[in-house]
N, C-alpha and C positions, 0 to 999 in steps of 0.2 A: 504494500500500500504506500502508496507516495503521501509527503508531508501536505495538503491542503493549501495549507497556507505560504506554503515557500510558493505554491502552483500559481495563485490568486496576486504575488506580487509584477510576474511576469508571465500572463497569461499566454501573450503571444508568442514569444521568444518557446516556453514549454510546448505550450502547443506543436511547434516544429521538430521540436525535438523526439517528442511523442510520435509523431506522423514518421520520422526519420526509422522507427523501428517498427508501429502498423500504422500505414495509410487509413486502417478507421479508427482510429484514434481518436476520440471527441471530445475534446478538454474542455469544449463552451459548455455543451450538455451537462457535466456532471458540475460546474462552477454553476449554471445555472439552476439546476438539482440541489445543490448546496445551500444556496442561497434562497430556495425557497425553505427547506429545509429549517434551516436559520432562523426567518424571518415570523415561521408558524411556533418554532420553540420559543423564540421571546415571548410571544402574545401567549403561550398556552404558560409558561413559567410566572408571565405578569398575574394572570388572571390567577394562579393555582394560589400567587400572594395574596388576592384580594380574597378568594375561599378562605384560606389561612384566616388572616383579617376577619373576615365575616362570621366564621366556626367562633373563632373566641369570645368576638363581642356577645354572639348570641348566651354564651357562658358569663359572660358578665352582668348583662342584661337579667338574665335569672337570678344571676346570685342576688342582684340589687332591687329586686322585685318589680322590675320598671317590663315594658311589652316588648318583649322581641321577634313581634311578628315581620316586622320589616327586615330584619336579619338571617331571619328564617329564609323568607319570601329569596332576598340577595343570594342565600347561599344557593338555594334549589334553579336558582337562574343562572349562575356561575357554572355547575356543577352540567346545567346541561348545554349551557357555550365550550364548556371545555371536551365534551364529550367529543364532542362535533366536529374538533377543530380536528382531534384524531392522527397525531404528530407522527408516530409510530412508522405508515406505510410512506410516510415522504423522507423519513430517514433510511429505512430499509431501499428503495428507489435509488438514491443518492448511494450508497455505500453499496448497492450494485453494481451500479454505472462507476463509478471510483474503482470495483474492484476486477475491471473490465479493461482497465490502462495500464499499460507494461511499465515497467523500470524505465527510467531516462539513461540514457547510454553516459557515458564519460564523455568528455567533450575534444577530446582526441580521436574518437572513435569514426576511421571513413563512413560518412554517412551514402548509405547506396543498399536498393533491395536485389542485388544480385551476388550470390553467391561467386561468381567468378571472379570478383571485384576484392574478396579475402586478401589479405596481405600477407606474404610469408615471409615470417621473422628469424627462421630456423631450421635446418636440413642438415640429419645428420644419416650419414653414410650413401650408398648409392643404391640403383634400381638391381637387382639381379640381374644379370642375363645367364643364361643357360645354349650348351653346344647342342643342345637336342630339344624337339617340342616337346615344353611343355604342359604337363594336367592341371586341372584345374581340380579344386577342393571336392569337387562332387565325383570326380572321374579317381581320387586319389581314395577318397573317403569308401567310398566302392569296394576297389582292390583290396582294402586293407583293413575293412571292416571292421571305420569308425563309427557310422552313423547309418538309422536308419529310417528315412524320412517315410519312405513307405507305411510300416507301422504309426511311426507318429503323426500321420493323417489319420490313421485304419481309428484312433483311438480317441482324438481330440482333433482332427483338420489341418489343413493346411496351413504351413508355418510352424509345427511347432516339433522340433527335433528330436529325434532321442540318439542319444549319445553311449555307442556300445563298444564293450571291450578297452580296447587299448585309446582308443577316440574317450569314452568315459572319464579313463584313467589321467588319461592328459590332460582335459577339462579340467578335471581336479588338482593336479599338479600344479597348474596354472596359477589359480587362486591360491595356493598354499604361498607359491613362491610371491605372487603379488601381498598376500597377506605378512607376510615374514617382510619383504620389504618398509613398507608402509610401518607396521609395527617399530622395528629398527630406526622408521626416520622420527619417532614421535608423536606418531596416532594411536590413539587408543581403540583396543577391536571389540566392538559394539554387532551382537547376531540380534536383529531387532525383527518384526513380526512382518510378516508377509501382507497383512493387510491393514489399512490403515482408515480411519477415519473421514468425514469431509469437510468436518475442522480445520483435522489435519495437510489435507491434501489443499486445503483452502489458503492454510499458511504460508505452503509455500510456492503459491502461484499457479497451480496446477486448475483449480475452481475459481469462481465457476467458468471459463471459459470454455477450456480446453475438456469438461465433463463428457462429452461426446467421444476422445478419445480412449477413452478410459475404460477396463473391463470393471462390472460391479457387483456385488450380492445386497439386492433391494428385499426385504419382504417386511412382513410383522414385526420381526425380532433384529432385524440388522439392516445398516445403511453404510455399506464398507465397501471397499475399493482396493482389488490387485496392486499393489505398488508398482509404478509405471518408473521408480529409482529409487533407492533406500533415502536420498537427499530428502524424500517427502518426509517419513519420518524423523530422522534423525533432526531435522530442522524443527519438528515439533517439542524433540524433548524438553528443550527449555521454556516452552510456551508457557505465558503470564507469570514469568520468574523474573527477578533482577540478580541479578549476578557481579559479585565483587570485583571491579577490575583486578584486582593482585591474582583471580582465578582464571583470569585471560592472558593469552589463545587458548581455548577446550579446542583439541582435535582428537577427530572419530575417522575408522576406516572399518568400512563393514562388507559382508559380503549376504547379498542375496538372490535369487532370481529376479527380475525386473518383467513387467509385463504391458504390452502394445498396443492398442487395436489398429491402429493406423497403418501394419506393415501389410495388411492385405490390397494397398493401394497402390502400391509401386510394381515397376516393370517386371517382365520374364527374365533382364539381365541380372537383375537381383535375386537369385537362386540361391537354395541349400542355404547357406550360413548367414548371409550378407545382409538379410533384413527379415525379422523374424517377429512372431509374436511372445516370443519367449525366448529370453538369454540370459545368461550369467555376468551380476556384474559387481568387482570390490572397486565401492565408492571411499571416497572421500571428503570429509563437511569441517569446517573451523568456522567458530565462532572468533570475533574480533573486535579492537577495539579501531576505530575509525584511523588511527596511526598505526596500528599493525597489520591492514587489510592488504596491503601493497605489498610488504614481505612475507606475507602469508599467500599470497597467491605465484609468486617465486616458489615456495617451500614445495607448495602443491604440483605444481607445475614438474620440479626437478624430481619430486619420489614418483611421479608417472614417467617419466623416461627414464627412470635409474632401471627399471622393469623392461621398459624398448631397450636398452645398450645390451643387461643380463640375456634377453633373448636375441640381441645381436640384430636384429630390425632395423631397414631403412625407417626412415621418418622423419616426414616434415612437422614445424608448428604454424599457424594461421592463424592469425587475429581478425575476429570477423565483422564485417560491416555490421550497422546496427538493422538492417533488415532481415539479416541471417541469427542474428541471434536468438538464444531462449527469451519467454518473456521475461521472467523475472532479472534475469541477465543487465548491468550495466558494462560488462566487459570479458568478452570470452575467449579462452585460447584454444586452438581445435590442433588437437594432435592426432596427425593421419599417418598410416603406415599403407604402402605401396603391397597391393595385391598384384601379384602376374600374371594369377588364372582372370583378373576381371583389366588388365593393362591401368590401371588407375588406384589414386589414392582413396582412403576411405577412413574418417573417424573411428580411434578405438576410445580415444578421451578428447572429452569439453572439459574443461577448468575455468569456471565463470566465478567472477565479483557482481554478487546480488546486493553489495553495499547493505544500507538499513532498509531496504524492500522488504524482503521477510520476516523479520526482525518487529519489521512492525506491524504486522499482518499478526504475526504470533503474541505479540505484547511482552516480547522481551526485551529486557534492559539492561544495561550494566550501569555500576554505582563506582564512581571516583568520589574527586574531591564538590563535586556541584551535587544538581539533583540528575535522578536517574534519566538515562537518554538511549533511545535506539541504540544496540550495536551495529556491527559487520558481520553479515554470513557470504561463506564462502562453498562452494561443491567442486567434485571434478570428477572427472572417473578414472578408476584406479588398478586396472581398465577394465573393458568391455569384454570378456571372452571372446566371444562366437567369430568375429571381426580377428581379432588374435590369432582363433585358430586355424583360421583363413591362411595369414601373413604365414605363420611359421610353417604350415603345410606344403604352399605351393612355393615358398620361395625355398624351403630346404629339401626339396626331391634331388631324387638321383636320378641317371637316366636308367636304372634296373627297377624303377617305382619303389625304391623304398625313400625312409623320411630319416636321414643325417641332423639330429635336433641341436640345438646348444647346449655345452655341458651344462649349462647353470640348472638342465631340468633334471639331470641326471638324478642325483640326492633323491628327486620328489615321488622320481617314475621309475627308478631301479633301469632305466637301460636309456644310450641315445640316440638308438635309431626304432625307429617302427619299420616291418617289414611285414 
C-alpha cells in the first residue's frame, strides 16, 4: 500500500510514475475515492460528537429534574442522520481502489513496458557450445528417466510434473545445496505452510488483483490459497508487529512448492520444465531498515549466484524496466541462466526491493529512536528449481546422453554423472 499522503502532495508527477509500471493505473480515482471518503468521516465523527453531547445532556437533564424531551427528540434525529450517512462502504471502495496500485519504481528505474528494453548489468561465464547436436531437457529426461509428464497429467493435468528416480533425486539435491548455501550466508531456514490466507496473500501484493491467478480452496470452512511463492507468507509473519530496530535485518530462506494458474497460457515452446503449474522453489525475504534495504539487496542478490558459480552456470543479471516488473516491486534484479535445449535465456531468480509496500499492507513497523515507521521488505528466489534443472541438464550432456554434473552436487547425490 502506498503512503496516501506522500501521493496527494504530487499527484501528477505519481501518477506517471504509476502508469510507468501499469498503464491503468488510476491515481485520480482512488484521490478522489479518498477524498470523499474523508469528507463523509468528518460529518459522521462531527455529528457522532453532537450524539455524545446530546446522550449526556439528556442524563443531566434527568438528574436535575428539568424535561429532556428535546434531547431525546436531538439524539433519535442524530442517530438516524448518522445511520444514513453509512461511512463504512466509501472507505472499503477507496482502500480497494488504493489496493489496486503497484509500488512506485525507484526513480533510476528505465521507464519502458517492454521487456527487451531490460538492462544487463552482469554476465558471468559463457553460452555452451557442444561438437554434437544437442537434446533438449525432455529428449534427455526420457532417456534417462527423470521425469514423467505422462503420468503427471494421467493424475492432476497438464503442467504439473512428477519427478522420478535419479531426476527426483537431483531435485532434491538441489535445494539441499541451495538451502546449505543460503543458510551459511545468514538466513534463517523457515519450512512454512503450503497454504496461506487472503490477509495474507493481500499483504503482500498478491490480492486482490492478481486473485484470478491464483489456485484456491473456497467452501464453508476455508478461504485459503496454494502459495503462488513462500514471499507471500513469510512477508506475513510479522504482520501488525513493531519490531526493534537493534533486531534488524531478520533474514528467512525457505523452501517450498510454489503454485500457478497462469502457466496454462503460454506457448508449445514452453514444454516439460520451462513453465509449469507447479515447481520447486528456496526463497529468500529480509526485512529492513530503510538504510539497510540497498545492502540487503546486494546480500541477496550475491547468495543466489554463489549457487549459479557452485553449479558452474552461465548467467546473466537484468535490471528491469518498470513495466516488466512485479507489482509490488520498486526495483528488480532478474537472474537468467542460458538454456541450449530452448537457444535463450530464462529467469531462475527475481530479487526485488518492495521498499515499505508491504510493510504497510501488513502493519509492520520497526521502532528506533522516533515513533514506529514502515520498514523494508525485500524477496528473491533462491532459486527456482525446474528452470535449474533445465540449465544443468542440457548444458552438461555428453555426446553418449549421459549428464557430466558439477562436483558441488556430488556430496548431495552420491554420484556426478547421470546415465
Amino acid at each position: 500500500m502506498l503512503d496516501i499522503k506522500k501521493l496527494k502532495e504530487d499527484p501528477d508527477r505519481y501518477e506517471t510514475m504509476l502508469k510507468s509500471k501499469d498503464p491503468e493505473a488510476d491515481l485520480k480515482k482512488v484521490l478522489a475515492l479518498y477524498d470523499h471518503y474523508l469528507k463523509a468521516k468528518k460529518i459522521f465523527e462531527e455529528k457522532q460528537s453532537l450524539l455524545n453531547a446530546a446522550s449526556k445532556a439528556i442524563g443531566e437533564k434527568k438528574r436535575a429534574g428539568e424535561d429532556a424531551s428535546q434531547a431525546i427528540a436531538e439524539v433519535a434525529s442524530l442517530k438516524q442522520e448518522i445511520a444514513a450517512l453509512d461511512v463504512k462502504p466509501l472507505e472499503e471502495a477507496y482502500l480497494d481502489a488504493a489496493a489496486r496500485l503497484p509500488n512506485l519504481p525507484m526513480d533510476h528505474i528505465k521507464v519502458s513496458h517492454n521487456p527487451d528494453d531490460n538492462v544487463c548489468i552482469k554476465t558471468v561465464g559463457e553460452k555452451k557450445t557442444f561438437n554434437f547436436t544437442p537434446k533438449n531437457h525432455l529428449e534427455l529426461g526420457e532417456s534417462l528417466g527423470l521425469f514423467d509428464f505422462k503420468r503427471g497429467a494421467k493424475v492432476t493435468g497438464s503442467g504439473w510434473p512428477i519427478y522420478t528416480g535419479m531426476g527426483a533425486r537431483l531435485e532434491w539435491a538441489l535445494i539441499n545445496l541451495m538451502l546449505d548455501t543460503h543458510i551459511k550466508n545468514g538466513f534463517e531456514f523457515i519450512l512454512p505452510p503450503h497454504l496461506a490466507s487472503r490477509k495474507t496473500l493481500y499483504g503482500c501484493g498478491q490480492l486482490p488483483k492478481f486473485e484470478d491467478q491464483a489456485f484456491k480452496i473456497t467452501d464453508d470452512d476455508y478461504d485459503l490459497f496454494l502459495i503462488p511463492t513462500s514471499e507471500a507468507v513469510l512477508g506475513g509473519l510479522h504482520s501488525g508487529e513493531i519490531i526493534p530496530e537493534t533486531s534488524l535485518p531478520i533474514q528467512y530462506t525457505s523452501y517450498t512448492p510454489c503454485f500457478r494458474r497462469e502457466a496454462g497460457a503460454h506457448g508449445a515452446g514452453e514444454r516439460g520444465l520451462i513453465r509449469v503449474h507447479q515447481f520447486n522453489k528456496v526463497e529468500l525475504f529480509a526485512y529492513t531498515t530503510p538504510e539497510q534495504t540497498e545492502a540487503m539487496m546486494e546480500t541477496m542478490i550475491a547468495s543466489a549466484e554463489e549457487v549459479l558459480n557452485k553449479l558452474e552456470l552461465h548467467y546473466r543479471n537484468m535490471e528491469l524496466v518498470t513495466g516488466d516488473m512485479s507489482f509490488a516491486a520498486a526495483r528488480t534484479i532478474d537472474i537468467e541462466v542460458f538454456l541450449p535445449g530452448q537457444d535463450r535465456y530464462y529467469e531462475v531468480s527475481s530479487v526485488s526491493n518492495c521498499t515499505d509496500y508491504q510493510a504497510r499492507r501488513n502493519s509492520t513497523r520497526y521502532k528506533g529512536s522516533g515513533k514506529p515507521a514502515p520498514l523494508h521488505t525485500l524477496n528473491g528466489s533462491g532459486l527456482a528449481t525446474s528452470r535449474l534443472m533445465v540449465a544443468l541438464l542440457e548444458s552438461n550432456q555428453t555426446k553418449t546422453g549421459t549428464i557430466e554434473l558439477p562436483t558441488a552436487l556430488a556430496p548431495y547425490l552420491g554420484t556426478s554423472t547421470l546415465a
